[in-house]
Structure formats: structure tokens, C-alpha cells
N, C-alpha and C positions, 0 to 999 in steps of 0.2 A: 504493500500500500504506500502511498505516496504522503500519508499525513500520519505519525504517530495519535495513538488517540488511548487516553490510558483512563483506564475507568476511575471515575470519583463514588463507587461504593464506597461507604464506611467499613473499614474491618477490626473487629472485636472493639465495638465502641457502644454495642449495644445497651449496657447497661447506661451509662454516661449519655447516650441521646433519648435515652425515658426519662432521664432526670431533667434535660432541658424541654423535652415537649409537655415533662409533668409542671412544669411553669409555667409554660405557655399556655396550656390549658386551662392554669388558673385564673391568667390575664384576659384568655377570652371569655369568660366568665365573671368579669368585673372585678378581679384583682387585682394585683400588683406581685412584678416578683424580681427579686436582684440573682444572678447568676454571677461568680466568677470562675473561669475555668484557668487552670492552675497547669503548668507543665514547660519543658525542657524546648528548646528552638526546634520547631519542623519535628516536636511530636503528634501535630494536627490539629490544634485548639480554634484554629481557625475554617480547616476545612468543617471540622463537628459546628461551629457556630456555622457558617453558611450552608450548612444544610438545614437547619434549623432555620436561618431566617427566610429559605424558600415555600417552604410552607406557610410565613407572616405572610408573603407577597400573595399566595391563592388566596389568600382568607381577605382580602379587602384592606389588608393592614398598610401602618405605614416601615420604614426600616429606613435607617439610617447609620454611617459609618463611618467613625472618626478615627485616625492611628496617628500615635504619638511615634517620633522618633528620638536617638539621643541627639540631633543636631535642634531639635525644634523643642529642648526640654526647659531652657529656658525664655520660649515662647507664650505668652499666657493664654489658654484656650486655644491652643491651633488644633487639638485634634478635636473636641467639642465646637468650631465654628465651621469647621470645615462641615460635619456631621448636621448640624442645622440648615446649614445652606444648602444641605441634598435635600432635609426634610421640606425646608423651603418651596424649591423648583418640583416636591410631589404635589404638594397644596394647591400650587399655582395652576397645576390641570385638575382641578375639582370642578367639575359642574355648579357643584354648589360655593362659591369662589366666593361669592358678596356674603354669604352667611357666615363662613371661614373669618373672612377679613373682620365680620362683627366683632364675631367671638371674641378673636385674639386682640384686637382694639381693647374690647371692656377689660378684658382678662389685665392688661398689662398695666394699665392704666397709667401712673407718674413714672410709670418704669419705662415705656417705650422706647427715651433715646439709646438709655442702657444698652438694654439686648439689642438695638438694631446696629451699634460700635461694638457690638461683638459677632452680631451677627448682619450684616453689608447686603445679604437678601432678601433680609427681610425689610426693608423699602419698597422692593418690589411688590408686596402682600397691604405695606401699611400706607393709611395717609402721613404724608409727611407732617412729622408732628411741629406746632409754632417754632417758634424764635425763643423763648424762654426755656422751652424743655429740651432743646436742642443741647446744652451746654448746663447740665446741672452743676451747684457750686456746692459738692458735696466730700468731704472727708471722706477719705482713702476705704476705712472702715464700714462707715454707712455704704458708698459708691460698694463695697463689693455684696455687704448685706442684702441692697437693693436689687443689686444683677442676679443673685441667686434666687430672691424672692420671684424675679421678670421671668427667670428662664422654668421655674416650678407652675407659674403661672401659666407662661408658653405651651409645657407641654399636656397642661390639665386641660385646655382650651381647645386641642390636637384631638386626645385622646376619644375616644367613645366606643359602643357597642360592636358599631359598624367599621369602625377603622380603629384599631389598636395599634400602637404605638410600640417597638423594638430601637432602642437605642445599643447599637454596638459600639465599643471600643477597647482596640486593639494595643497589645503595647502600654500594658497599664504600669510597666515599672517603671518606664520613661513619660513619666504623665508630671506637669510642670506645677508646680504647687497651688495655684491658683483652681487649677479644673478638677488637682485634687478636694480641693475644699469644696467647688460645686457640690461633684458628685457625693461626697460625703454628706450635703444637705440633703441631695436626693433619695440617700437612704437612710438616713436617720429620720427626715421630717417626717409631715403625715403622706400616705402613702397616696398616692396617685391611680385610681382606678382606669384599669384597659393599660398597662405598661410597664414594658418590661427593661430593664438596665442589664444587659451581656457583656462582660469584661473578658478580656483574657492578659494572662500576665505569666512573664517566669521570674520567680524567685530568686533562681540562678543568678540574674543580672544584679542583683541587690547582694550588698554582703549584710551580714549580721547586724542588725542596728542600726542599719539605715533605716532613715526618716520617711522616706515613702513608704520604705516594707512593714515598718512598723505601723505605720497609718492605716496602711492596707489591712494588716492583720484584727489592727482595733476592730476596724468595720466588720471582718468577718465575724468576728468574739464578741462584739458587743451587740451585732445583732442578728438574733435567733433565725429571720425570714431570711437572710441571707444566704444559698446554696454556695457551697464550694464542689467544686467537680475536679477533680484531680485528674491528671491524662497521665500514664504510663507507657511505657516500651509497648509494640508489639510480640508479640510471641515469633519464632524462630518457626514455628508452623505457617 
């Protein structure tokens, strides 16, 4: 044959992709659920999450995917803007587009300029908000309180029956500390019904006592709804 074509079966991941569709399930159900999946470079944590978010896609859903690198670590939110701005350009073909734009108007409300300096497409979704909210004069502090409130807001306004909501990202131990703190409101706050947060991350890049890993781990240990999926070798069969 003229084209290699090598099959994307999952092999011996069975157990580890019931645990992600037993999530999923729950989300389409009006839950909420955190996934991280755990394991060694080019053990497959990404091929098991992309099969998993192809089933989001037949169900009406939405998916989104953001990947951190070590060059973009001291970047703030590049792998979460990038991940919005896909969520974005799916919104933008909604038939229901002026109802969409309600939503997320009310939803974000003082927050608007926030999220749209983090996120550049979503101008395209809003009206452009005055000349006062353009340039809020807010403390470091607050300014980032408020973004994480905009972007919790964002995605409750996203979410629903009919369209649930998968946020992936990739490379979570080169994740810049800033999108750490998001996502840590994400899972600690109150939980977001129809949506689900998929991580994947290897421990390996972290040494012992590192501040991400350690952050990381809080999250898992402090909270209960949180899955951890661990990926290991393939067998030699």
C-alpha cells in the first residue's frame, strides 16, 4: 500500500476508558466531573483522552483543547486561551447564535473586558463593551479574582442538557501558574453542571517538591470528585 495506516484501537486501556466514559456519563446527566490522567511521555494519555472526546463530539457536545508547553510556561493562560478560542469559533456556528450571545453577555456581566484580554474571540461573540469597562482600574489581586469568576461564568452560560461542555488540557506539568490557579477555582468552586475538566500530566517532568506537583496533588487529595486515572506500560503480549 502506498499510505501506512496504523490503527488507533485502544489496547489494554479498557479498564481506564470506563472510568472516563463513567464521567462522562455523569456530565450528561447534569453533573460535573474532573479527570486527570497520570503517566510516563507517549504512554497514550492523550490518545485515551481523544477517544473519549469523540464520543463528546456525536452527542451535540462542545470540546475544547488547550496544551501547555515548557517554552510557553511562563506564558499566563496560553494553553486555556488558546482552548477558548476553539470553544469560541464552535459557538459562532450555533443557529441559535443571538441567544448564545444573551447568555454569555448577562452571565459575565463587569467581567466582560477580563475574559475577552484573555480571550481575543470572544469579541467576535460579544458586543463590544463601552469605554469604561474596556480598561478596568483594578488591583492585581481582584483583576485575577474577577477573571476566574468571568471565565466560571463563561463556561456555566456554554454548558446545558443539549450541549455539554469537555475542556481538555494537555501538559499539565508545564501549566504556568496563573491557569494553575484558574483551574484550581474550577475544581474547588461550586461545581458547574453538563462539564467536564480532562487533564493529563506526567509526574516525571516535576521533581519532588515542586510547586506545581505539589498543587497538583493538593487538588487530587483535597478533592474527593476528582478521578485520577493512572496509565501504565503495555504488556509485552
Amino acid at each position: 500500500p502506498e499510505q501506512l495506516n496504523i490503527s488507533e484501537r485502544l489496547l489494554e486501556r479498557e479498564a481506564q476508558f470506563k472510568e472516563l466514559r463513567g464521567a462522562l456519563a455523569d456530565v450528561m446527566a447534569g453533573g460535573s466531573a474532573v479527570v486527570v490522567c497520570e503517566g510516563e511521555a507517549g504512554i497514550g494519555k492523550s490518545a485515551l483522552i481523544r477517544e473519549l472526546l469523540r464520543e463528546v463530539g456525536t452527542q451535540g457536545g462542545y470540546v475544547a483543547t488547550g496544551k501547555h508547553s515548557l517554552m510557553s510556561r511562563e506564558t499566563p493562560y496560553s494553553g486555556l486561551s488558546s482552548a477558548f478560542g476553539d470553544l469560541v469559533r464552535q459557538l459562532l456556528t450555533r443557529a441559535d447564535l443571538e441567544d448564545v450571545r444573551r447568555r454569555i453577555s448577562t452571565s459575565l456581566s463587569n467581567n466582560e473586558a477580563l475574559v475577552t484580554e484573555m480571550i481575543p474571540e470572544l469579541k467576535l461573540l460579544l458586543t463590544p463593551p463601552d469605554a469604561a469597562a474596556e480598561s478596568p482600574n483594578l488591583q492585581p489581586f481582584e483583576s485575577r479574582n474577577r477573571l476566574r469568576k468571568g471565565i466560571a461564568a463563561l463556561i456555566g452560560a456554554v454548558c446545558s442538557e443539549n450541549h455539554p461542555f469537555v475542556l481538555s488540557i494537555e501538559n499539565l506539568h508545564w501549566i504556568d501558574a496563573a491557569s494553575l490557579e484558574l483551574l484550581e477555582t474550577l475544581v474547588t468552586g461550586q461545581q458547574i453542571a453538563y462539564f467536564m475538566l480532562v487533564c493529563a500530566y506526567r509526574p516525571q517532568e516535576l521533581a519532588e517538591g515542586d510547586q506545581v506537583r505539589n498543587a497538583i496533588l493538593s487538588i487530587v487529595q483535597k478533592n474527593p470528585h476528582v478521578k485520577l486515572v493512572r496509565l501504565g506500560n503495555l504488556s509485552v503480549n
